[in-house]
VMD Tcl script that builds the backbone (N, CA, C; Angstrom):
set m [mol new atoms 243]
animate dup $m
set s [atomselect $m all]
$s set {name element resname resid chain x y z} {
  {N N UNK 1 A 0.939 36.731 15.647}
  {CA C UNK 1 A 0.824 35.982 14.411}
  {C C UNK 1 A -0.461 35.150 14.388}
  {N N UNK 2 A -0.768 34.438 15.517}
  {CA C UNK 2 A -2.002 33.897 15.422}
  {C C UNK 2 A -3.151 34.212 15.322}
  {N N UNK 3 A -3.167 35.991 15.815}
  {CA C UNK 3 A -4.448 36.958 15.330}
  {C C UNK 3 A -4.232 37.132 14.139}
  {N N UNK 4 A -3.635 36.882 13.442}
  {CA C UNK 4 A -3.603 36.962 12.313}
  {C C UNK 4 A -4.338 36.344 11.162}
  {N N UNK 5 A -3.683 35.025 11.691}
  {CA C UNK 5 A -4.025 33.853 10.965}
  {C C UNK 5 A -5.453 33.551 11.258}
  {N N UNK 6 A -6.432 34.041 12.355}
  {CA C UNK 6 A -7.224 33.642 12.831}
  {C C UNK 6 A -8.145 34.609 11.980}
  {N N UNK 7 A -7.886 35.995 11.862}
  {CA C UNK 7 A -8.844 36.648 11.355}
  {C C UNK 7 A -8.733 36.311 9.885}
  {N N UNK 8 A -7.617 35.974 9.026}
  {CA C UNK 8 A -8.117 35.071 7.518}
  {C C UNK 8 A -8.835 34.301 7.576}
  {N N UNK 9 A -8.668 33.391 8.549}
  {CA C UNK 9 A -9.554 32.017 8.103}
  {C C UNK 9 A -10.838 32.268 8.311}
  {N N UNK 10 A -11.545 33.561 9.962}
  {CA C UNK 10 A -12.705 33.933 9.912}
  {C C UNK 10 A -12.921 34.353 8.415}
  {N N UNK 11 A -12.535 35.485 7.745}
  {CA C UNK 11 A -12.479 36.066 6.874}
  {C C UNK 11 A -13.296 35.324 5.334}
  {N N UNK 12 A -12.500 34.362 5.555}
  {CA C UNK 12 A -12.507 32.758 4.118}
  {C C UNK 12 A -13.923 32.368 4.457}
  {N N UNK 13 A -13.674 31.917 5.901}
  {CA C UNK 13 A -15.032 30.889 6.098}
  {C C UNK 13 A -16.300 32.058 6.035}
  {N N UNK 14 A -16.518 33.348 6.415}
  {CA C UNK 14 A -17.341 33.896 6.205}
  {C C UNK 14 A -18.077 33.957 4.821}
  {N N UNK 15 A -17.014 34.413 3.989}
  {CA C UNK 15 A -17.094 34.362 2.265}
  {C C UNK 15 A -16.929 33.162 1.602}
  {N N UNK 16 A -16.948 32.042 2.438}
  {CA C UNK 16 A -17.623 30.630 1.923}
  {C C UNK 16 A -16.009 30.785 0.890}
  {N N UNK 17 A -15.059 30.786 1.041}
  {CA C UNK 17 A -13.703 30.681 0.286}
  {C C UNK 17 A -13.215 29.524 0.989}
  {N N UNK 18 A -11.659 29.680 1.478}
  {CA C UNK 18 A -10.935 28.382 1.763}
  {C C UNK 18 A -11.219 28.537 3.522}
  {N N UNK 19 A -11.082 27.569 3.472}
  {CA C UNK 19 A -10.502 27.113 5.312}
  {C C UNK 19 A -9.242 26.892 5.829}
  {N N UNK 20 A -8.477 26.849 5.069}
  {CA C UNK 20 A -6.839 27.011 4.786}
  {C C UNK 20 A -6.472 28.054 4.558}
  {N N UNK 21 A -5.160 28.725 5.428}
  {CA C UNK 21 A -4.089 29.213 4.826}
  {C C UNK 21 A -2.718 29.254 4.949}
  {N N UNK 22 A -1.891 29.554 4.186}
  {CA C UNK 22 A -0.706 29.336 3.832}
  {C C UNK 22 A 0.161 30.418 4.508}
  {N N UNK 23 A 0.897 29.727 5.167}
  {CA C UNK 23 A 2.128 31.021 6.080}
  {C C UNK 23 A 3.265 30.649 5.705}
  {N N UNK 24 A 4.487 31.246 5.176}
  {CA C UNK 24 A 5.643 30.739 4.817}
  {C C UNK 24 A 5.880 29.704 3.649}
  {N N UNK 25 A 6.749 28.942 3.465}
  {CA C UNK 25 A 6.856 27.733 2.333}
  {C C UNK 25 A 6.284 26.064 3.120}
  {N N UNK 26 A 6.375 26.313 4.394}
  {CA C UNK 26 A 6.626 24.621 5.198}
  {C C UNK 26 A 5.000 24.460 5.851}
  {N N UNK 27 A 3.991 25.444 6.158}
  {CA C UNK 27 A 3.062 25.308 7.095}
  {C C UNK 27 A 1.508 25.695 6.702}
  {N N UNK 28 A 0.844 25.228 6.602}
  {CA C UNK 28 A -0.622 25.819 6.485}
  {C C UNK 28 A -1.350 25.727 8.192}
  {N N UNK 29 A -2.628 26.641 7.683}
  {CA C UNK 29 A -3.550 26.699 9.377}
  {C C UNK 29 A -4.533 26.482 8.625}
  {N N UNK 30 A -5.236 24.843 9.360}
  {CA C UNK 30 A -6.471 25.017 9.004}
  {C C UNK 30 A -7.566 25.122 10.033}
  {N N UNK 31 A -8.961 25.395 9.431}
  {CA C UNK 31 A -9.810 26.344 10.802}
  {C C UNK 31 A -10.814 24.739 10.514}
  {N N UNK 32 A -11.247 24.286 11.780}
  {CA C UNK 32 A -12.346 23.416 11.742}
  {C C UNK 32 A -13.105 23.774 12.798}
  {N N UNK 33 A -14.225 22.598 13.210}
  {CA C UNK 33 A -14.927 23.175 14.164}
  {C C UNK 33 A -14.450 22.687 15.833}
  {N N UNK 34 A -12.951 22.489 15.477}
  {CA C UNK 34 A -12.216 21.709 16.993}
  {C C UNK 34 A -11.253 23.113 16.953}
  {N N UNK 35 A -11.049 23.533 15.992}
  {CA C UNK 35 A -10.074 24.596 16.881}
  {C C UNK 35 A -9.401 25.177 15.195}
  {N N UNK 36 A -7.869 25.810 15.680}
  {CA C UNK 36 A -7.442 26.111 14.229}
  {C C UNK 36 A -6.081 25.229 14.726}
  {N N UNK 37 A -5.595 24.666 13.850}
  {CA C UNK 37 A -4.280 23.473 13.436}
  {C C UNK 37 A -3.426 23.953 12.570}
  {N N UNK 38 A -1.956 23.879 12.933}
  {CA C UNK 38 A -0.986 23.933 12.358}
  {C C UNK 38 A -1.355 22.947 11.258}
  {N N UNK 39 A -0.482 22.621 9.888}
  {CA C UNK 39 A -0.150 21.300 9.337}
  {C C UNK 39 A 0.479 21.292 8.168}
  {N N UNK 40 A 1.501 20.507 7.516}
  {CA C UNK 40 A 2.323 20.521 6.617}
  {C C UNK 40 A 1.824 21.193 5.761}
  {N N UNK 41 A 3.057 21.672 5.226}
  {CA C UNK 41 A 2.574 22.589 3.389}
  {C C UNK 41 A 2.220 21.279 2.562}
  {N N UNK 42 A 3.052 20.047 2.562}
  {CA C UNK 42 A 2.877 19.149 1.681}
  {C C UNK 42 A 2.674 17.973 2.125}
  {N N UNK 43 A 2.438 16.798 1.510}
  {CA C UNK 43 A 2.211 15.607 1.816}
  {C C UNK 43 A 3.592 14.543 1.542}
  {N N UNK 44 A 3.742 14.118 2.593}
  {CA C UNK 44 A 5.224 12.983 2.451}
  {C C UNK 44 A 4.917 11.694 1.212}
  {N N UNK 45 A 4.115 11.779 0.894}
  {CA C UNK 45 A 3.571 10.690 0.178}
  {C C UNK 45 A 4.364 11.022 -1.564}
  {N N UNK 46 A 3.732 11.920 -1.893}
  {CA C UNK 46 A 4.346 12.350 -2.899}
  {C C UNK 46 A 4.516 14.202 -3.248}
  {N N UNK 47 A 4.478 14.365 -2.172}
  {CA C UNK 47 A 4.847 15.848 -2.047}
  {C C UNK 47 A 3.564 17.030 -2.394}
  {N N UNK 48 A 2.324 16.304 -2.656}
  {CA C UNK 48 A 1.291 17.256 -3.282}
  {C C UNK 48 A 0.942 18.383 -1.942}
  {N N UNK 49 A 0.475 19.568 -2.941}
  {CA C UNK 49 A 0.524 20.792 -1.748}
  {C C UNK 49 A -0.820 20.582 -0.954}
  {N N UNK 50 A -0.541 20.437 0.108}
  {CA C UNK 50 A -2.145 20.452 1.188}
  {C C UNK 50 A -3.081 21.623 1.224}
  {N N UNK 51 A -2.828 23.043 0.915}
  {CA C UNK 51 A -3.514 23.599 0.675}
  {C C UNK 51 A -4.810 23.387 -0.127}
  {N N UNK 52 A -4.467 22.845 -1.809}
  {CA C UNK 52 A -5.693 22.645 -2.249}
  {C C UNK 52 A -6.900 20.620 -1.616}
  {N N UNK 53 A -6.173 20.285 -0.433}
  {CA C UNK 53 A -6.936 19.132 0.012}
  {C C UNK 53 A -7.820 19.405 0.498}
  {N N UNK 54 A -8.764 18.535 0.903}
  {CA C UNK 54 A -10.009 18.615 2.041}
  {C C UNK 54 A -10.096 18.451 3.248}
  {N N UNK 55 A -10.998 18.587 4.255}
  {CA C UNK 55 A -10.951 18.612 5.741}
  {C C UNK 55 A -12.048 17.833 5.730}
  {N N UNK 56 A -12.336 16.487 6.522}
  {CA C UNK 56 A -13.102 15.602 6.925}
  {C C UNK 56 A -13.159 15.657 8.077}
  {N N UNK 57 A -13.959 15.741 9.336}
  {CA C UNK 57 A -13.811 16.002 10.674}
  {C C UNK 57 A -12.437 16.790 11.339}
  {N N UNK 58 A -11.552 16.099 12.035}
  {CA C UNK 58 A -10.223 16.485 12.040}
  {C C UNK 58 A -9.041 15.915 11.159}
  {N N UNK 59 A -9.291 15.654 9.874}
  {CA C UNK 59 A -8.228 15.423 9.226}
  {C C UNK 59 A -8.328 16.100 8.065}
  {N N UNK 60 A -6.921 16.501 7.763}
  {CA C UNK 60 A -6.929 16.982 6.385}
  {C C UNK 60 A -6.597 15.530 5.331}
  {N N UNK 61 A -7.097 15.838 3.979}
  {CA C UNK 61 A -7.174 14.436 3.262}
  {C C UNK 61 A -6.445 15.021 2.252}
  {N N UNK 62 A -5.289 14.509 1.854}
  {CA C UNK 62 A -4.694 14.547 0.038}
  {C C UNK 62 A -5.449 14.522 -0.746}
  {N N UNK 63 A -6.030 15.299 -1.506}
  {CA C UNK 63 A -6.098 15.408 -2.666}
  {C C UNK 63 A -5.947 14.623 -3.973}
  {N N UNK 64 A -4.233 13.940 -4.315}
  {CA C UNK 64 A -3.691 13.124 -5.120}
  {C C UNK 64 A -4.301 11.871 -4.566}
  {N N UNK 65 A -3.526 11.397 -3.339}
  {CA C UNK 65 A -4.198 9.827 -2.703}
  {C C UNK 65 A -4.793 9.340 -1.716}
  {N N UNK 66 A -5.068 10.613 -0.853}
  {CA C UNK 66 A -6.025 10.376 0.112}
  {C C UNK 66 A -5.517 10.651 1.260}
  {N N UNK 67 A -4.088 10.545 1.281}
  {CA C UNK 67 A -3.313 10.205 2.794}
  {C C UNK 67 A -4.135 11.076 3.800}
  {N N UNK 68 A -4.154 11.025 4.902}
  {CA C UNK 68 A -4.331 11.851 6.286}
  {C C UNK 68 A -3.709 12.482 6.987}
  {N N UNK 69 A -3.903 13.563 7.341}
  {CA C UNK 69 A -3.772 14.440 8.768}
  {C C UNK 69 A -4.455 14.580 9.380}
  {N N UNK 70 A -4.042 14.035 10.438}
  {CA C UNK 70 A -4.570 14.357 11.792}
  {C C UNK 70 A -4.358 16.179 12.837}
  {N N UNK 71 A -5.032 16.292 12.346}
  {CA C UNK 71 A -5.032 17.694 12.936}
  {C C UNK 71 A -5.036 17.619 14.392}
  {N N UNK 72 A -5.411 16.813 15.186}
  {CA C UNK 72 A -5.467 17.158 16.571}
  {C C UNK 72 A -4.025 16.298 17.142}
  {N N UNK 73 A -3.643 15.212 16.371}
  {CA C UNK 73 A -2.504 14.702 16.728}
  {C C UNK 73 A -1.367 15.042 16.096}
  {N N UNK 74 A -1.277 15.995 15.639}
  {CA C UNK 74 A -0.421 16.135 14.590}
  {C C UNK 74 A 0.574 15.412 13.981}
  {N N UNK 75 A 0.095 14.584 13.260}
  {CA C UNK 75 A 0.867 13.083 12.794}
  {C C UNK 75 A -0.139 12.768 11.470}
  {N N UNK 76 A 0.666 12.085 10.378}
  {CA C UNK 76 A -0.094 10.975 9.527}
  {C C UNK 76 A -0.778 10.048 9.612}
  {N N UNK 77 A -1.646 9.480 9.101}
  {CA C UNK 77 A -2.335 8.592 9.072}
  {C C UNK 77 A -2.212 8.130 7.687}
  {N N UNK 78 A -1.731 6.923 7.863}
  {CA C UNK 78 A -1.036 6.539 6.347}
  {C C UNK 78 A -2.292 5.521 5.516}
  {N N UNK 79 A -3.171 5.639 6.284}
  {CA C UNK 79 A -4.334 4.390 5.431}
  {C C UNK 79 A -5.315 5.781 5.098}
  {N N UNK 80 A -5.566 5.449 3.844}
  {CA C UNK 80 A -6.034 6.054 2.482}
  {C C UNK 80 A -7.956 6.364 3.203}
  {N N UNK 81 A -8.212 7.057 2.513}
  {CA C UNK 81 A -9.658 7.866 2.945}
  {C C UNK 81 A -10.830 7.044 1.742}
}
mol reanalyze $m
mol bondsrecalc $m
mol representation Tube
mol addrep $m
């Protein structure tokens, strides 16, 4: 499964597309330059889908309010970007 996931995200980042993708309803993989990371489909904050957020070093950032993921710790970071 992880060759899998690994050759999309090469795939994306080659064609300048997403750096994210979506496996199942609960999980996205995102590819940075530390590695590739599990991380929620959504945000606890108010549920917005993480797929369409951004990646700032190792965190993924909400979209709606900013919240954080920590991609290498896999945990929230509840103070706003």
């Amino acid at each position: 499964m992880i060759g899998f996931i690994y050759n999309k995200l090469k795939f994306a980042v080659k064609f300048k597309t997403l750096n994210k993708v979506t496996v199942g309803n609960d999980q996205i993989w995102v590819l940075t330059k530390a590695g590739i990371f599990e991380a929620p489909q959504r945000c606890p904050h108010q549920g917005a889908e993480l797929k369409k957020s951004r990646i700032r070093g190792n965190y993924l950032i909400c979209h709606w309010h900013g919240c954080k993921y920590d991609l290498i710790k896999q945990k929230w970071c509840f103070e706003r970007s």
